[in-house]
C-alpha positions in Angstrom: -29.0 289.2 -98.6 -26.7 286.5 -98.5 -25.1 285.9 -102.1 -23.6 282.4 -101.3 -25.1 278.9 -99.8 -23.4 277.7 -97.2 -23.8 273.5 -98.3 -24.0 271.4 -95.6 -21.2 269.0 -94.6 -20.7 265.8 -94.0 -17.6 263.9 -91.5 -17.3 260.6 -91.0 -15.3 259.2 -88.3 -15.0 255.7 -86.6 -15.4 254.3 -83.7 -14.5 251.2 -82.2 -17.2 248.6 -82.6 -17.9 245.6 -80.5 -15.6 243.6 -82.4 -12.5 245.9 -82.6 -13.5 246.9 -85.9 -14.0 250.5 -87.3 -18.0 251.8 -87.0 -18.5 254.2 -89.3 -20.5 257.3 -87.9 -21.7 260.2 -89.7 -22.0 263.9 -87.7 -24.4 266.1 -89.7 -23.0 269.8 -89.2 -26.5 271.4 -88.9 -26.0 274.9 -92.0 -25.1 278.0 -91.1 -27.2 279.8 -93.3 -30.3 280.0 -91.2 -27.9 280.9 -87.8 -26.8 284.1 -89.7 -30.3 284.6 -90.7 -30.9 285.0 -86.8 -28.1 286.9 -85.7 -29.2 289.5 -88.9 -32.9 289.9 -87.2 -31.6 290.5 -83.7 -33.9 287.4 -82.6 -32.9 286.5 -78.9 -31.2 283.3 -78.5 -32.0 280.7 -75.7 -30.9 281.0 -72.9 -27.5 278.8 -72.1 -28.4 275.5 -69.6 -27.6 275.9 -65.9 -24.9 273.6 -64.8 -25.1 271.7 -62.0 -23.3 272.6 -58.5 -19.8 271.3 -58.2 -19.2 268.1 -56.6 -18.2 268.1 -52.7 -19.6 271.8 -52.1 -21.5 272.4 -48.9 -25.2 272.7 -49.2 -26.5 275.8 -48.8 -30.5 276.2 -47.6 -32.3 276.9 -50.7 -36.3 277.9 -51.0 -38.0 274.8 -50.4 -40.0 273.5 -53.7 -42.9 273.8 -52.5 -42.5 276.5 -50.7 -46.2 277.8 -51.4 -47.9 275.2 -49.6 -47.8 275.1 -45.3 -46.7 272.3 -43.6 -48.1 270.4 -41.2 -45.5 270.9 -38.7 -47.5 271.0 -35.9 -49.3 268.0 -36.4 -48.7 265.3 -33.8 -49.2 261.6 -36.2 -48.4 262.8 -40.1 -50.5 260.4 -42.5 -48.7 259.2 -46.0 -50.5 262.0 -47.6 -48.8 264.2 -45.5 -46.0 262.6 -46.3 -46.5 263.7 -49.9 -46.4 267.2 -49.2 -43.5 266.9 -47.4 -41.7 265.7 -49.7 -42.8 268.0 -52.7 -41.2 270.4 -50.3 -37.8 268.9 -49.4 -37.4 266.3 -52.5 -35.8 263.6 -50.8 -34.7 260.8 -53.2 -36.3 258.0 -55.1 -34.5 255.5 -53.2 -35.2 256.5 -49.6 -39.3 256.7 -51.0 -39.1 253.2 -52.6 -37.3 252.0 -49.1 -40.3 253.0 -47.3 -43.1 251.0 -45.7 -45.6 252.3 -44.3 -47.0 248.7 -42.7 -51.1 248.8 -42.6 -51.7 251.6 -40.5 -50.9 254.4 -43.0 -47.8 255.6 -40.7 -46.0 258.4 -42.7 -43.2 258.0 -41.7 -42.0 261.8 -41.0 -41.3 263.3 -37.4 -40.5 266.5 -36.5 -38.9 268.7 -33.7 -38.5 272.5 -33.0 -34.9 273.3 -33.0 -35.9 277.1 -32.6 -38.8 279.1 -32.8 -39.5 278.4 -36.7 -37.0 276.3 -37.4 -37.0 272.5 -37.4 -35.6 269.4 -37.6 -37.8 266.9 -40.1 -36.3 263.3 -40.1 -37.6 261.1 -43.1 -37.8 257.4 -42.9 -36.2 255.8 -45.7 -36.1 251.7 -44.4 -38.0 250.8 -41.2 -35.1 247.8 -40.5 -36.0 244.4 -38.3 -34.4 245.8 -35.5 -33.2 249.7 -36.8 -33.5 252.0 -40.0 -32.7 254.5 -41.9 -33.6 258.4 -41.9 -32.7 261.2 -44.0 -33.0 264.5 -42.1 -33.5 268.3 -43.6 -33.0 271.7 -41.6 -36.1 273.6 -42.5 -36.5 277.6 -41.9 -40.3 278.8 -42.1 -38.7 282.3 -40.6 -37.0 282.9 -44.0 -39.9 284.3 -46.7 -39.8 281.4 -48.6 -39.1 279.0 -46.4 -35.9 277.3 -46.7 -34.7 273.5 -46.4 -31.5 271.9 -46.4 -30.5 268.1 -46.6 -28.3 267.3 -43.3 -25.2 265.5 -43.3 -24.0 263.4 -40.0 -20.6 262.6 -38.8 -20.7 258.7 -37.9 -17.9 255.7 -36.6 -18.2 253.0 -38.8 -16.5 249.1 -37.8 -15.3 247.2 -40.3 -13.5 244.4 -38.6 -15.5 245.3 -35.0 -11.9 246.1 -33.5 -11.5 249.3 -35.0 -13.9 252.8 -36.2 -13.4 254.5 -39.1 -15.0 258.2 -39.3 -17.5 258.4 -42.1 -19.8 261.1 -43.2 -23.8 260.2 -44.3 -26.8 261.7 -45.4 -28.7 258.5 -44.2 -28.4 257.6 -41.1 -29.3 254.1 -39.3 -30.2 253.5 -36.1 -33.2 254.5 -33.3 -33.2 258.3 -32.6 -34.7 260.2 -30.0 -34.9 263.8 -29.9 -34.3 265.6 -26.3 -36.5 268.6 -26.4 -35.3 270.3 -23.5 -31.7 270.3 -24.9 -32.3 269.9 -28.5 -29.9 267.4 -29.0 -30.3 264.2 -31.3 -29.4 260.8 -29.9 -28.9 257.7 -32.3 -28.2 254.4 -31.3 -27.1 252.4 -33.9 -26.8 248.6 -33.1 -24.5 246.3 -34.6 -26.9 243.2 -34.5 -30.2 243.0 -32.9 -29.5 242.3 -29.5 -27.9 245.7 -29.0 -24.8 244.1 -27.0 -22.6 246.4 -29.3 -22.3 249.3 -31.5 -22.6 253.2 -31.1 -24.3 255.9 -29.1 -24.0 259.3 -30.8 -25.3 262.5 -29.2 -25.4 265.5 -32.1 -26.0 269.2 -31.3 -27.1 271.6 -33.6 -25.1 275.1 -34.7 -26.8 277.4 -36.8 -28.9 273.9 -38.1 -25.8 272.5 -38.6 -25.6 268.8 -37.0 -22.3 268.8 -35.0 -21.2 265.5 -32.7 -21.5 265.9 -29.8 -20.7 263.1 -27.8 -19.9 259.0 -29.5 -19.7 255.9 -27.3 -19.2 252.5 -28.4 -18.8 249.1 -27.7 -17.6 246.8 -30.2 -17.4 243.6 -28.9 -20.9 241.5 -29.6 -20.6 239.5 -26.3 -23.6 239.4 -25.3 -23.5 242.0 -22.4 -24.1 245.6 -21.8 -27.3 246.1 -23.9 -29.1 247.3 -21.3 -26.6 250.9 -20.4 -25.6 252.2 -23.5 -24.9 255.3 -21.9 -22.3 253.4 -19.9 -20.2 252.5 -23.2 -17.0 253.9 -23.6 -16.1 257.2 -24.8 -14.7 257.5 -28.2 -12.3 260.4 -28.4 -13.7 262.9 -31.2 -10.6 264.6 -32.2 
């Protein structure tokens, strides 16, 4: 069909080598005979890669990966094979997995609280700390057909120089948490050093599974007093 060869090409170009000097590099230009040969018998041509989302976008909730499988969510003390299905589900990172410790007693390291009928709030432990660690939390909707999950992101105060707080946002967040059933509200406290004389007291509320602070005291002077009341800290304006 086709009269004429197209030859194939060769360019050379250089590139700086370790020593300043030129490299050469040859780029093979792959022919273009057999691409015509596939446009002329209307064979289909693969399908153009997905790119990923753009950075700084908000997440939206997405099907869970595994999605198929139920969760245990009702189960009181989650073992590290639960923690495997968990996690096929919301795909938390390598890092936060390797962090982990589960210790001798096989703790899995994943609790969970009803934030609505259906939906809940899973926290993951990443690092278990000496004194405080680290979790990674996910919004998870078993009322959406598949269920959905979302990775959480938490307004904090961060002390550089323990005069001052600087407003940070984190998808990992230290400290001890409790959850208040009866108002649905997150508390983290989130010591400075181990004694607990200083640091912050966040209270988060959740919109639409949305984390939103609530209420932040602190105390930044490690003096040795006031561990005891951290509810008696002062208030940090929010705004």
């Amino acid at each position: 069909m086709f009269g004429t060869t197209v030859a194939r090409q060769r360019r050379i170009r250089e590139r700086p080598g370790p020593g300043g000097m030129g490299e050469a590099r040859v780029v093979r230009v792959m022919p273009l005979l057999p691409v015509l040969a596939v446009l002329a018998c209307g064979c289909a041509a693969a399908a153009p890669a997905r790119l990923p989302p753009a950075m700084g976008a908000a997440p939206a909730s997405a099907p869970a990966p595994g999605a198929s499988a139920r969760l245990p969510l009702a189960k009181p003390d989650l073992t590290l094979a639960d923690r495997a299905a968990f996690r096929r589900a919301l795909g938390w990172s390598d890092d936060c997995e390797s962090a982990f410790d589960a210790g001798n007693g096989g703790y899995g390291g994943v609790e969970v609280d009803t934030l609505a009928p259906g939906r809940y709030l899973i926290g993951v432990v990443c690092a278990r700390g000496a004194y405080q660690g680290s979790r990674t939390y996910y919004y998870y909707d078993e009322t959406r057909q598949p269920p959905a999950a979302r990775a959480l992101a938490f307004e904090t105060r961060e002390s550089p120089d323990e005069r001052s707080l600087v407003r940070s946002t984190v998808r990992e967040l230290w400290g001890l948490p409790s959850f208040d059933r009866r108002t649905r509200r997150l508390r983290v406290l989130n010591k400075f050093r181990g004694p607990g004389d200083c640091g912050t007291l966040a209270i988060y509320r959740f919109v639409g599974g949305v984390p939103e602070l609530a209420e932040l005291r602190a105390k930044l002077a490690c003096d040795g007093q006031g561990a005891e009341e951290p509810e008696r800290w002062p208030l940090v304006p929010l705004h």
